[in-house]
N, C-alpha and C positions, 0 to 999 in steps of 0.2 A: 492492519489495513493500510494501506497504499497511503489514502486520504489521510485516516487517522495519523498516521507515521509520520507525514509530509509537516502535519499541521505540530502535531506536537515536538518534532524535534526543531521545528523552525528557532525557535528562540534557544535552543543549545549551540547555533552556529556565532561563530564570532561575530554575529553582524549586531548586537544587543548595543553596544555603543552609536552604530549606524542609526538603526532603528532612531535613537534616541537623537540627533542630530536630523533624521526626516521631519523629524515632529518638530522642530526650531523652524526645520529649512523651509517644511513645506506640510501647510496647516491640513492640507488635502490628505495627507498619510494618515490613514484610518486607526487611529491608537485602538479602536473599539472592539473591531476586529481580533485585538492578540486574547482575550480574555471573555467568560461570559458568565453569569450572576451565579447559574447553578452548575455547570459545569467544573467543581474546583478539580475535578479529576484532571481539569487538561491547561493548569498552573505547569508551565513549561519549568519550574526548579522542580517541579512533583513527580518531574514524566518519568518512568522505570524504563529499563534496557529494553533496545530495541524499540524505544520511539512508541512504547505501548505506556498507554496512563498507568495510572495508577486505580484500583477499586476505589468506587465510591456509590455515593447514593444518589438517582437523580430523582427532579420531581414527575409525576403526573401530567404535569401542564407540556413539560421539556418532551418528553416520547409523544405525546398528542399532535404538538404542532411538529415533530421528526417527522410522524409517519402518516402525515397528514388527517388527523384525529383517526388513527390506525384504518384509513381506508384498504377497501378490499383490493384496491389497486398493488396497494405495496405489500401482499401477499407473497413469500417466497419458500413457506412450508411445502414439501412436494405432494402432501396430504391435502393441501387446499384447505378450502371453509369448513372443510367437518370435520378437522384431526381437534382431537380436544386440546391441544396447546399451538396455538398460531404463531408461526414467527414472522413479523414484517423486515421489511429491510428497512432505516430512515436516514436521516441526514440532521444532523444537529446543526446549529447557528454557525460553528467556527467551520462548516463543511465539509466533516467529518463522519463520513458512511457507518450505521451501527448496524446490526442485528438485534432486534428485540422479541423476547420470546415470553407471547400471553400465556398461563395459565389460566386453565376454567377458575369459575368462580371461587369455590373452597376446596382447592388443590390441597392451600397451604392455610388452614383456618387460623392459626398462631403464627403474627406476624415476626414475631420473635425468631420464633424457629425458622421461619423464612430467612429474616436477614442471615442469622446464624453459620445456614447453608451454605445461602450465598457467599459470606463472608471468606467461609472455608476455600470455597473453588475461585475467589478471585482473588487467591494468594497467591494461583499459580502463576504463572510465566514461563511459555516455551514456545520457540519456533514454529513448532507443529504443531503447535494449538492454534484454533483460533479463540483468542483469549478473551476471559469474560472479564470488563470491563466497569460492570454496573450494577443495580437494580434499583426497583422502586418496590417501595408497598406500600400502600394509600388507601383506605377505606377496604373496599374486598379483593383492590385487587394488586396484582404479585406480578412482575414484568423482572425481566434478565435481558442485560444489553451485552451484547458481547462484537469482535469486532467484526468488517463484517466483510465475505467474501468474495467477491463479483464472479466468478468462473465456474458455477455449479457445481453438484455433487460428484461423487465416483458415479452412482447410481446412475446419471446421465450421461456421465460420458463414456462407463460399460454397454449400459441396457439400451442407452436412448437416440446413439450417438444420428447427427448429421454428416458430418463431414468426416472423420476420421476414426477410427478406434485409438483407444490406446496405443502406443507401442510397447515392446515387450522391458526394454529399459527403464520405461516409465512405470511400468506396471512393478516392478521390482522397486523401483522409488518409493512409491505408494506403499508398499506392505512395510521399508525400513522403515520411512521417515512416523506411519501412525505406529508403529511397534517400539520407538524411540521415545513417542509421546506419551505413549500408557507409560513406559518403563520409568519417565520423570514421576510423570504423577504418583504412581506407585512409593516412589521413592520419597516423596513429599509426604506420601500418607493418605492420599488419594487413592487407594488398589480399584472400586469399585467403579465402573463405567455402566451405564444403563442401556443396553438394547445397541450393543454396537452392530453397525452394517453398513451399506456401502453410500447408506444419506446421510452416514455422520460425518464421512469423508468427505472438506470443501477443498477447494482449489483458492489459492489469494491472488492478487493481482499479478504477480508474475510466474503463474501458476501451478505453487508449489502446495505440494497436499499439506493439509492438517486438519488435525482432529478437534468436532465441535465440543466445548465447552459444556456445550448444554448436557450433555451426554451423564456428567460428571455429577450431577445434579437428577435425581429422583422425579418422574414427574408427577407427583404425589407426596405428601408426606408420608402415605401408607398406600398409593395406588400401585399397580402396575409397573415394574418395572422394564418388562416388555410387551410390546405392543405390535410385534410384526407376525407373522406367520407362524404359528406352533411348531411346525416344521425345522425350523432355522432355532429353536428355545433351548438353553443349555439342557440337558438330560435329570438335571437336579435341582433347577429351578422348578418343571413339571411335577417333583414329587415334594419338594418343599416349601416352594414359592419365593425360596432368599437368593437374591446374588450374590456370588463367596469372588475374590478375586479369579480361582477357576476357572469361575463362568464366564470370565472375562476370556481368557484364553479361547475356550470353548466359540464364542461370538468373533475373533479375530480367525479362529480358523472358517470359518464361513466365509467371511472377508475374503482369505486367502483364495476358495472356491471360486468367487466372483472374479476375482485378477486371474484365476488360473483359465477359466473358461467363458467371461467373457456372458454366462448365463445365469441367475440364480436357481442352481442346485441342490433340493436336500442334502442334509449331508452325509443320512445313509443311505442314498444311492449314489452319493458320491466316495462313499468308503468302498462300496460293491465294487466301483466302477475299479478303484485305486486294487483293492486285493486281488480284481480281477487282471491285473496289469496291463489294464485300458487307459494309458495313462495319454497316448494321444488323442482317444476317445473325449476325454476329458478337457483339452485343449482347446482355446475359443477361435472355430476354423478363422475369423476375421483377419488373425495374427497372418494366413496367409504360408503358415511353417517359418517364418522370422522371429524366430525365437532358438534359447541353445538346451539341446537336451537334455544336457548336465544338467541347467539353469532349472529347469522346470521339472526336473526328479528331485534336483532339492528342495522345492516349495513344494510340492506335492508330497512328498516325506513329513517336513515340516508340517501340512494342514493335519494330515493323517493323525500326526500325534497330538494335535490342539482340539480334535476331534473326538477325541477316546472317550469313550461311555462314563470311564473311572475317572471323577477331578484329578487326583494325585497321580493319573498314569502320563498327566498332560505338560509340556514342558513349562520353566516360566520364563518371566519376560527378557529377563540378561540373554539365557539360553535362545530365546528367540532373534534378539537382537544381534548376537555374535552370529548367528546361523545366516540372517540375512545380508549382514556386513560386507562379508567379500562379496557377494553378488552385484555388488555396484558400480558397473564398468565405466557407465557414461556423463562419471559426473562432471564432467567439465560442461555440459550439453545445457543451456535453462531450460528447466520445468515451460515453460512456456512455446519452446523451439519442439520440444518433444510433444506437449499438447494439440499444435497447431492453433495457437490461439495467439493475434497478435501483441506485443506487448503492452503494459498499462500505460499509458499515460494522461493523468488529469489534464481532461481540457477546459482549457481556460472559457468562463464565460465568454459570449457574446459580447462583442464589444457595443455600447450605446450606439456609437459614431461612429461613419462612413472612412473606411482606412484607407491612406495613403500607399503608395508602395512600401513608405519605411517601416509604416504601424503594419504591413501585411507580410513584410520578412520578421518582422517582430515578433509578431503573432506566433508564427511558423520556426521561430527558434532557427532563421535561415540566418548564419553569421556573414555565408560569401555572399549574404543578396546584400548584406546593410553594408560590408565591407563595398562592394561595389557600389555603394550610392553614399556611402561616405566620399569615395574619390570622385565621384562624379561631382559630388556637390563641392566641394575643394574647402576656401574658406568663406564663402560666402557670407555663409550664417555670421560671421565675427564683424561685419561690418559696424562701429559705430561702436564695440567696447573697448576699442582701444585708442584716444585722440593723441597722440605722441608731438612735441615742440621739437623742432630742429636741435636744440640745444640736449636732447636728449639722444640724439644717433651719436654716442659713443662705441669707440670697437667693441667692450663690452654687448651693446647692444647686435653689435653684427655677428658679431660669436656664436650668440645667442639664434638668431634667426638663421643663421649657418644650420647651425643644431636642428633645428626645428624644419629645416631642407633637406637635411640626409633623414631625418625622420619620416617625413614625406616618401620619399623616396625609397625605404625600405619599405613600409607601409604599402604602396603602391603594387611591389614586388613582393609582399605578404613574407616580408622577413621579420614576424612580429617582436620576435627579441630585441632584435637590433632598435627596431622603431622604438620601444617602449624604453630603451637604454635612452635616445636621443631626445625624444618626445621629455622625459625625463630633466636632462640637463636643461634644457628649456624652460620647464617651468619652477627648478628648483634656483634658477635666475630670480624669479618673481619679479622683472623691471612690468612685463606683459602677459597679460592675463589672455588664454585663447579657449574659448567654450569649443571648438572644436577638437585643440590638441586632445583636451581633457575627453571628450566623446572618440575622437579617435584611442586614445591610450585604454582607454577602456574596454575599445572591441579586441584591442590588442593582447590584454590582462584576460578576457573571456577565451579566445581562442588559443591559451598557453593554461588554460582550464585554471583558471584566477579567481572565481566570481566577486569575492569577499574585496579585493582590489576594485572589482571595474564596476561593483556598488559604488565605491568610494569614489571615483571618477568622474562617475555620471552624475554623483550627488555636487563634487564641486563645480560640475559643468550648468549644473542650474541655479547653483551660488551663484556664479558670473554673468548669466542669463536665465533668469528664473523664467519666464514664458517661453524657455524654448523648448517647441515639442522633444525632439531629438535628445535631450537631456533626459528627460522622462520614459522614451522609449529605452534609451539605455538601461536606466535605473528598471523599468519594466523585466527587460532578457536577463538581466544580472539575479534579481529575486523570483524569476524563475526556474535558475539554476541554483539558487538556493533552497529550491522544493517551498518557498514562500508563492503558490499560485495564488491565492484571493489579491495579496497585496500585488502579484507582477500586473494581476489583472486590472486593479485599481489603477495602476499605474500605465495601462495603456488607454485605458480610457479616459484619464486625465490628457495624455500627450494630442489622441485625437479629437477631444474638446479643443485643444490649444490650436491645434491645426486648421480646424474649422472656422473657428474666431478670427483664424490669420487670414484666411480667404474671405473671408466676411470683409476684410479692410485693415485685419492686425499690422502690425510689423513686418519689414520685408516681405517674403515670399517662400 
């Protein structure tokens, strides 16, 4: 998850020393924030690849206050209130997005064999998963947190769509990237998936498919394994009630049905349709014929045989996977350009206080608005930390300010190298200390895509002037670009406190 990602790779970036120098500099830097009592899954030395925790257990009390003592509000099962297992969406303390998924009462009567489960499916780790993360078992009841998806199911964006259908590139996406996900699991030791279709399929914040977790995980210790339409039910589950990897297959080609047309189809009337060589018949008209016919006689081939009456006449998942491999034309395209859905990006809370221009290019991650209101402001702000004795204007010193002129002045002309070269010689003089160079070199380090610098920057710019807004704002853009939002956010709200106070009667202007 986008959040989760953000939150937990924060402390892998080189700024951990920074970090720890905020806390000296500046008491207001939330230490409390990086860490939370039960959460040990998201101990940033614990985080696994790709910025996903690690499994663990949370309590009762932690998914309560997530999902707001699981109100109906945070609902995102497409079953609603009467599916016998609810999934909410919530938000943990370090503001980080979960999926939590209730069973009924005595789903899993032996809490044992519950963790157990659990345990097993939160070994995994894959891209196209969305990975399960957690659980709880507490008295009777049994909760699975997993990460969590903002961009809906396939199911919605097939069957339900507003704005746009699929497109046919993306629709091939969709079948490699969940047919890559069974074939990890599988490989793990995982073969069995429970009732796959097109609502196990999420989209994640930059809207790339994957396959839910839940899935992997029985919703019973002995119930049901499938709960959709008998219709869409492997052929030998019907006569013997167990899922065999097979049937795995068997529920992927369904899948495939749904991406080929766009409608949920039996699947022998979708076999009829294929040996009747209706095979544009079968094609979801919305496509509009944008799609290539090669492309779509091999996925209709392909469903054909994940389909077959006989488990063993049906391919498996390597053979699936190679099958749909070359078919991937568009992959330089994001998941999300191909979705129509705009990209993710965490927005920073609401700022407490009334923002200034610089706190609202700030806000806005606008670099040309703060560059332009940096030179408009020139060195104002510096007024009063520098008092210099006559006996100190040595050439050295003029050197020096020399330096600190063609720095200006490339700066001006947004020649950020150059500036940051000059800006540079200037302060590694150390006769004069200038809380602006320092805020300038900074935006200068951000726009040559610096961040881990023009943290450092901003943080000496409020060594030198600890109440200056603009210090803070810096330091704000810089741990934004470090995927650190709570703390940029902290740190804008701090700057336009300080801003406010100044107009109140503070310091300068």
């Amino acid at each position: 998850m986008g959040c989760c990602q953000s939150y937990c790779l924060r402390e892998t970036h080189p700024e951990k020393e920074q970090q720890n120098q905020l806390h000296q500099q500046n008491p207001t830097f939330n230490s409390h924030n990086h860490h939370h009592h039960q959460a040990s899954a998201f101990d940033a030395e614990a985080v696994g690849a790709g910025g996903v925790p690690p499994f663990s257990e949370f309590s009762l009390s932690d998914l309560k206050a997530a999902t707001n003592n699981f109100s109906s509000d945070f609902i995102v099962s497409e079953s609603g209130e009467k599916a016998p297992n609810l999934v909410y969406k919530g938000r943990l303390q370090n503001r980080c997005w979960i999926a939590v998924k209730k069973f009924s009462k005595m789903a899993w009567p032996d809490p044992k064999q519950f963790a157990e489960e659990a345990w097993g499916v939160g070994k995994l780790r894959h891209r196209h998963l969305a990975n399960l993360i957690g659980y709880c078992s507490d008295g009777d009841e049994r909760l699975l947190v997993a990460e969590y998806m903002p961009n809906d199911t396939l199911a919605k964006h097939l069957f339900h769509w507003e704005n746009q259908t699929i497109e046919w590139a993306m629709r091939l996406r969709v079948a490699f990237y969940i047919a890559e996900a069974l074939d990890y699991c599988s490989t793990e030791g995982r073969p069995l998936y429970h009732d796959l279709n097109a609502y196990r399929v999420l989209f994640d914040e930059d809207g790339n498919p994957r396959l839910s977790c839940f899935g992997l995980m029985k919703n019973s210790r002995d119930g049901k394994s499938y709960s959709t339409n008998l219709a869409y039910t492997p052929p030998e589950y019907l006569r013997n009630g167990r899922v065999t990897p097979e049937s795995v297959i068997f529920s992927f080609g369904t899948v495939l049905l749904d991406l080929l047309s766009g409608k949920h189809i039996p699947p022998t009337h979708a076999l009829d349709m294929i040996r009747g060589k209706n095979i544009l018949m079968l094609m979801d008209s919305h496509l509009e014929g944008n799609f290539s016919t090669e492309e779509a006689t091999v996925l209709v081939g392909l469903a054909s045989r994940c389909l077959q009456y006989e488990p063993r006449e049906r391919p498996d998942l390597k053979d699936i996977v190679a099958t749909l491999s070359p078919l991937q034309t568009k992959s330089e395209v994001p998941s999300y350009v191909m979705l129509g859905i705009p990209k993710h990006e965490e927005a920073p809370p609401t700022p407490q206080h009334p923002l200034s221009p610089m706190g609202e290019a700030c806000t806005r991650m606008d670099l040309t608005a703060i560059h332009q209101i940096l030179v408009m402001t020139h060195y104002r702000d510096d007024e009063g930390t520098n008092e210099l004795s006559f006996q100190e204007w040595t050439q050295q010193m003029r050197d020096m300010l020399e330096a600190r002129k063609r720095g200006d002045f490339a700066f001006r002309d947004k020649d950020f190298k150059t500036a940051i070269d000059c800006y540079s010689q200037f302060i590694d003089v150390g006769t004069m200390v200038s809380p602006t160079v320092y805020a300038r070199r900074s935006l200068c380090h951000l726009l040559c895509d610096q961040p881990d610098a023009a943290l450092r920057d901003a943080m000496q710019a409020q060594c030198v002037y600890p109440e200056w807004p603009t210090a803070f704002y810096m330091q704000a853009v810089a741990l934004a670009k470090l995927d650190m939002h709570k703390d940029a956010a902290d740190m804008l709200n701090e700057a336009a406190g300080l801003e406010e106070k100044r107009q109140r009667g503070g310091r300068g202007s």
